[in-house]
C-alpha positions, 0 to 999 in steps of 0.5 A: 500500500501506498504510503500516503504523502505528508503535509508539511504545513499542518507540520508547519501551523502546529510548530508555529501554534507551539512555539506561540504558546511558549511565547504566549505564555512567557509574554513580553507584552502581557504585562502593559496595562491599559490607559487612555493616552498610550504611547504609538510604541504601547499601542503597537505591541498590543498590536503585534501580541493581539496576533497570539489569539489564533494559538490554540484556534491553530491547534484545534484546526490541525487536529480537525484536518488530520482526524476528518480526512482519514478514515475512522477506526472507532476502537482505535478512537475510543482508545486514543479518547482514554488515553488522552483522559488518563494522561490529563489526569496524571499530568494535571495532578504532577502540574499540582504537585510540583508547582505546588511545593516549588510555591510551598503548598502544605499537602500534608495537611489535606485530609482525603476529600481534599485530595479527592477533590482536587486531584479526581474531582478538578478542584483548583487548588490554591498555590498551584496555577494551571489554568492553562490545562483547559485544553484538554477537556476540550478537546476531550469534548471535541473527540466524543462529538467526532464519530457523529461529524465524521459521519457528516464529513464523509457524506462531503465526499459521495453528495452534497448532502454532508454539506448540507448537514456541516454548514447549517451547524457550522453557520449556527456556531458561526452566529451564536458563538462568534457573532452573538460574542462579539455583538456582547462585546460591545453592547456596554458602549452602544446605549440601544443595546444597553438593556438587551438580554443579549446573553439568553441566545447562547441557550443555542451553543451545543456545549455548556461553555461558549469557548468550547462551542466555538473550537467545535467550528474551528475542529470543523473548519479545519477538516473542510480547509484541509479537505478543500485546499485545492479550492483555497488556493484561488484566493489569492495571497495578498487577500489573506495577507490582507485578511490577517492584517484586518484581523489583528486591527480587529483584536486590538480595536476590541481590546482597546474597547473593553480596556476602556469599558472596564478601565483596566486591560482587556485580555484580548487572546484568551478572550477572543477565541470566539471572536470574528477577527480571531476566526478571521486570522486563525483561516487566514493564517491557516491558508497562508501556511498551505502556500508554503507547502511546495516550498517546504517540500524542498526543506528536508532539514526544516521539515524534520524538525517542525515534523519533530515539534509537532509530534511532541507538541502535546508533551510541550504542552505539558512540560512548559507550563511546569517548567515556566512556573518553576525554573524558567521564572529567573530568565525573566531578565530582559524585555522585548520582541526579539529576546522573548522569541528567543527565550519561547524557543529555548523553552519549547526545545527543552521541552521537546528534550524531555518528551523524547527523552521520556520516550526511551524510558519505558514506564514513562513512554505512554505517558508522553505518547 
């Protein structure tokens, strides 16, 4: 049988979405708080880091356009569902445990439903930020709705009854999660809408948690721009160039907007993930990097290591946040675009390290596969 031709830029997007979270998460700029009279050198790089919101749109796409265009084996599925759901599980309770007594948590003072709780039950616990571990769920999520998807994806192929299926919901998730958002967004500054139950729509979200409902669309969108890439290609480059452009003005206007509204900065990455501009740049980005695909072909060495980084990607995920709550917190010693890419660079290396050498440990390898 055929081995089937790798794709090199979904390498690419899950190696830029990697290294983004490094530096998303070592940010040079999260830090600048909000006033009326910023200075032009503020304003662009709150400019420059509203581009971090397609992160984990990125990653979500990625995983929709490898899942949705190879066929499914159900039991293969359901395995990798329980795999991913036990290793949440350890790495959330190691995150804890670590972070915990590098800030001095006392768990020898918890009784067992403490415990529990925590470490079963995904209470917070106090000393030991790991927020970031959202993820997970999610995507957790996103794999017990694929079989279904899936289903509709494949009818794509044969008629045009699963795009009948696929865009009728995608155009919902479109409305009730990013349109519905947006318009929320701004109704404290708009007096007509002042008093309007805006929030009762999101009744029409298929998940509990709008974030969650939005990277539904992007897990989707992502199947149909790998599946119809050819079809992208008509658009033209300086369009999405343009698009991206767009988008990030679109960010920044909305942080500026809230920043205003509340007096104190907006966050305007984690919080835009169900926003237009941030879908917007999140495809644009995604069909920039499918034009690089010829070229990289070209690249065996580039290839390798993106290839490399993204198949630890996971492990990356979990390495960092560790590593950035513990050790990584003294190289804080310098600011500025260029000094934080170098630095997120030699975090998601390090992380890489571990991952591979995790690998040729046998009692560690499924824990990092």
């Amino acid at each position: 049988m055929e081995q089937k031709k790798r794709q090199h830029y979904l390498d690419l997007v899950k190696f830029l979405a990697v290294i983004n979270l490094c530096a998303l998460h070592y940010s040079w700029a999260g830090d600048i708080e909000f006033a009326v009279n910023i200075s032009f050198a503020t304003a662009f790089r709150r400019f420059v880091y509203g581009f971090y919101a397609c992160t984990v749109p990125l990653f979500v796409m990625v995983n929709g356009a490898l899942l949705f265009n190879r066929p499914l084996n159900l039991k293969k599925h359901y395995k990798s569902l329980l795999t991913i759901s036990l290793q949440y599980i350890f790495w959330r309770a190691v995150s804890i445990v670590l972070i915990g007594l590098y800030n001095g948590v006392d768990f020898a003072s918890w009784n067992l439903t403490k415990m529990v709780n925590v470490f079963l039950l995904l209470q917070e616990a106090e000393g030991a930020v790991i927020h970031h571990l959202w993820f997970i769920p999610m995507l957790i999520c996103l794999y017990v709705w694929f079989p279904l998807l899936k289903a509709a994806f494949d009818q794509c192929e044969h008629s045009s009854y699963g795009v009948k299926l696929l865009l009728p919901f995608m155009g919902m998730l479109l409305v009730f999660c990013f349109l519905l958002d947006d318009v929320m967004l701004f109704q404290p500054a708009i007096p007509v809408l002042n008093a309007a139950n805006l929030g009762a729509f999101r009744m029409f979200q298929p998940m509990s948690s709008p974030l969650y409902s939005c990277m539904l669309f992007y897990f989707i969108l992502g199947g149909l721009m790998h599946k119809y890439k050819d079809k992208l290609n008509r658009i033209s480059t300086p369009l999405c160039l343009a698009v991206a452009l767009l988008s990030g003005l679109g960010l920044y206007l909305e942080w500026w907007v809230n920043s205003e509204l509340m007096g104190a900065t907006y966050d305007n990455i984690f919080a835009s993930h169900e926003n237009l501009p941030a879908a917007f740049l999140a495809a644009a980005v995604f069909i920039l990097c499918q034009r690089l695909e010829a070229w990289l072909s070209g690249r065996r060495k580039l290839c390798r290591v993106m290839n490399t980084v993204s198949q630890e990607s996971l492990s990356v995920y979990y390495f960092h946040w560790i590593l950035l709550s513990t050790v990584f917190e003294y190289l804080h010693v310098a600011d500025g675009y260029i000094f934080n890419v170098f630095r997120s660079l030699i975090l998601c290396a390090v992380c890489v390290l571990l991952s591979l050498l995790f690998k040729k440990i046998p009692l560690l390898r499924r824990l990092v596969h």
